[in-house]
N, C-alpha and C positions, 0 to 999 in steps of 0.2 A: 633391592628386588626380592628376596629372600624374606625379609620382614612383610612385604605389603603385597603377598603371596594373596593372603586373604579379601583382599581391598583394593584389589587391581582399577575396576570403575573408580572406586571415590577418589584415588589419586591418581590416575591417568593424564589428566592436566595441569597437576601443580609440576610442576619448576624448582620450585626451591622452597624455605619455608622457615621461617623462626624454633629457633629447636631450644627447650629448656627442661631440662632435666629434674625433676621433684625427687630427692632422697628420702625425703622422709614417707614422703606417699607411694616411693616407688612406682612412678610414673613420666613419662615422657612426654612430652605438651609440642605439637607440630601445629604451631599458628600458621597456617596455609590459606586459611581462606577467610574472608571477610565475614561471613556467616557461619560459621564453624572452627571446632579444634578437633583438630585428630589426637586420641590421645590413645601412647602403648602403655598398657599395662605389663610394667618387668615380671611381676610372680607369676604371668600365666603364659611365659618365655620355655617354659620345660614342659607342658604339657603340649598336646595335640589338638587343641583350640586358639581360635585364632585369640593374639591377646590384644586387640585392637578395640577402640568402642568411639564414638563420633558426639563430642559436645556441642549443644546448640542453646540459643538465650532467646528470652523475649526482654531481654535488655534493651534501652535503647541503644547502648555502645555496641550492640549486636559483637563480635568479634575482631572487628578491624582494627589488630594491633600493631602498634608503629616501632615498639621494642617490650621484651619480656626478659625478664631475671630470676633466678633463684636465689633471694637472700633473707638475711637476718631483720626479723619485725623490728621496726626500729623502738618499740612501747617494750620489747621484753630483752632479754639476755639470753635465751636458749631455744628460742621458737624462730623456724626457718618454713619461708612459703615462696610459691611462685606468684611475681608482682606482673603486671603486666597494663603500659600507657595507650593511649589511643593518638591524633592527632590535634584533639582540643586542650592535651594537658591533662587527662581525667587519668588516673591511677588505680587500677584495681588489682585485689587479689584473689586468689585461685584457693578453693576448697576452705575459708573460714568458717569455721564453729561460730562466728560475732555473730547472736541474732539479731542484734541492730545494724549490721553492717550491708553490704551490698549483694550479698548473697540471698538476702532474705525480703528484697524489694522485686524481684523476676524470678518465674520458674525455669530451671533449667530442662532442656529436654536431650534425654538419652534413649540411642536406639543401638541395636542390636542386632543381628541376624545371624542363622546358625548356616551348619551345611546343610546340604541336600541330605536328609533321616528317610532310610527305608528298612528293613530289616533290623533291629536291632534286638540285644540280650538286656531282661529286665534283670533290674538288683531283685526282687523277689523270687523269680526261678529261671531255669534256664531254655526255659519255652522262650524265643525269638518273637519278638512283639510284632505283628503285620501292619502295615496303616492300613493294608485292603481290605483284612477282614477282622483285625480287632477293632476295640472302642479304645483311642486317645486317652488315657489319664495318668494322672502321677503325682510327685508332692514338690515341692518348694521350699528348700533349705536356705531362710534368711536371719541374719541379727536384727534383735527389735532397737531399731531405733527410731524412727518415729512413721506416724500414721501415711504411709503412699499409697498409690493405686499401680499396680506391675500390667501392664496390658498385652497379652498374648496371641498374636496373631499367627494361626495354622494356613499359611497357603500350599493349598494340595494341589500336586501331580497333574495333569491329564485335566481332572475337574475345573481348574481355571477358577477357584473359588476361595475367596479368607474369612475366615471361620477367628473371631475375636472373641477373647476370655479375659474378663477383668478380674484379676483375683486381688483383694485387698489384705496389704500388709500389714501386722500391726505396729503398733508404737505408741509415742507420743507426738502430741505436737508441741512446738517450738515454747508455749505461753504453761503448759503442763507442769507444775511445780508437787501433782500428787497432795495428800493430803497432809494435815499438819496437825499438832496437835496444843490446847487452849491457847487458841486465835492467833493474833500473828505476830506475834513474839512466845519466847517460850522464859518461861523463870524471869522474866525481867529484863531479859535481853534483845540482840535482836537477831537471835539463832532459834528455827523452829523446829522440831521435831519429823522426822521420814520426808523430809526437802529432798525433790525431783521426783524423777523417776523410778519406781523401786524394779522393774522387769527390763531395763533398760540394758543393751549390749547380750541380751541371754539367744541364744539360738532355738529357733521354734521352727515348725513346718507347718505349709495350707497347702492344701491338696486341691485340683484342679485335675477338669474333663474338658472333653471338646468333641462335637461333632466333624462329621466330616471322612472321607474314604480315599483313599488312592494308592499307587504305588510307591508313595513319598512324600514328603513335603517339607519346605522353611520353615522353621520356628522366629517369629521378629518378638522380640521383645523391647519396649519402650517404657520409657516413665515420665512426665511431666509435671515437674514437682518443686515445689523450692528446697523442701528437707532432706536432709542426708539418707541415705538406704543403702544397704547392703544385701545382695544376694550371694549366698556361697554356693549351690549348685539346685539343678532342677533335672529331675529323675522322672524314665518313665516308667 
C-alpha cells in the first residue's frame, strides 16, 4: 500500500502478480496484467516522486506472462537479465542492447504522469512560477543515446484542455556506426577508424514551452519508441 501510493487506479484490481526483481537495472518488473508491466524503479525510492512507470508493447506476445526469472544469459558468463515465457513456449527477454533481437522488432510504449504542479520555485530564481499567469517553459536533462520523440502533455486545471509538446531527443539510431575512416577496413584489417557513436551516453538539454493557463495541471510524459532513452530530470 505504501509503494502504490502513486498508482492507486492502475492497481486497484490486480490481485496478485509475477514479481521479478532486475539487480542490475535496479528495477522491479510486476507482470499483473496481460497488456502491461508495472515496473518500480529502486533509485527513485529516496526521492519524493513517484518511482513507478507502466511498460506497454505492440508485440504480438503483448505481455501475457505465464512465468519470469532473473537469470544468467546462458551465451555469456557475467551478463544477468530478466527472461520472461508466455503460454506458446515463446521466451523473451527484458531490456536487451541485441539489435537483432526482440526488442528491436516492436516499439515499446512508456508513460508517465506527474502530481498535481501549481505554484512552484524555479531553478533560475526564486520568483514561484504561476501556471495562471506565467508562460510554461523549461529544459530537459537527458543522455544521448539514440534518436526518440519524448511527448509532453500539459493537462490544465479548470480549462479541461491538453496542450501536447513533441520535443525531439537526440542520439543515434540503432544502424548509426558514425563515420570511418579509408573505407571499410582500416590498414588492412577489419577494424575501422571512429566506429559508433562519438556523442553517445554525454548528457545534453532541449528546452521546451507550452501554451496553456490555469491554476495547475498534469504533466504526462510518454515515448513510443523501439530505442533505449534516458531522461534524468525536466526543470521549470
Amino acid at each position: 500500500d505504501d509503494l502504490s501510493r502513486w498508482m492507486r487506479t492502475t492497481v486497484k484490481d490486480f490481485s496478485d502478480a509475477i514479481t521479478v526483481y532486475d539487480q542490475f537495472n535496479q528495477k522491479v518488473y510486476f507482470f499483473a496484467s496481460s497488456t502491461k508491466v508495472i515496473v518500480l524503479f529502486k533509485e527513485m525510492l529516496d526521492t519524493s516522486l513517484s518511482p513507478w512507470s507502466v511498460y506497454k508493447t505492440d508485440h504480438t506476445a503483448t505481455f501475457a506472462v505465464n512465468a519470469a526469472v532473473y537469470m544468467r544469459d546462458p551465451t555469456s558468463t557475467d551478463t544477468f537479465a530478466v527472461y520472461w515465457g508466455d503460454s506458446t513456449g515463446n521466451v523473451y527477454i527484458m531490456d536487451s542492447d541485441d539489435v537483432n533481437g526482440d526488442d528491436d522488432t516492436n516499439s515499446i510504449q512508456t508513460f508517465r504522469r506527474s502530481v498535481f504542479v501549481e505554484k512552484v520555485k524555479s531553478e533560475d530564481n526564486d520568483k514561484p512560477i504561476d501556471p495562471m499567469n506565467d508562460i510554461i517553459a523549461g529544459r530537459i536533462y537527458y543522455r544521448r543515446v539514440a534518436n526518440v520523440s519524448l511527448i509532453m502533455g500539459f493537462e490544465w486545471a479548470d480549462d479541461y484542455a491538453l496542450n501536447t509538446v513533441i520535443v525531439p531527443l537526440k542520439g543515434a539510431d540503432i544502424a548509426d556506426t558514425a563515420g570511418y575512416f579509408g573505407g571499410t577496413s582500416y590498414f588492412g584489417g577489419v577494424f575501422y577508424f571512429n566506429a559508433g557513436f562519438q556523442l553517445s551516453q554525454r548528457v545534453s538539454t532541449k528546452g521546451y514551452s507550452t501554451v496553456g493557463r490555469g491554476p495547475g495541471f498534469y504533466l504526462e510524459l510518454s515515448v513510443n519508441d523501439k530505442q533505449v532513452f534516458d531522461i534524468q530530470k525536466i526543470v521549470l
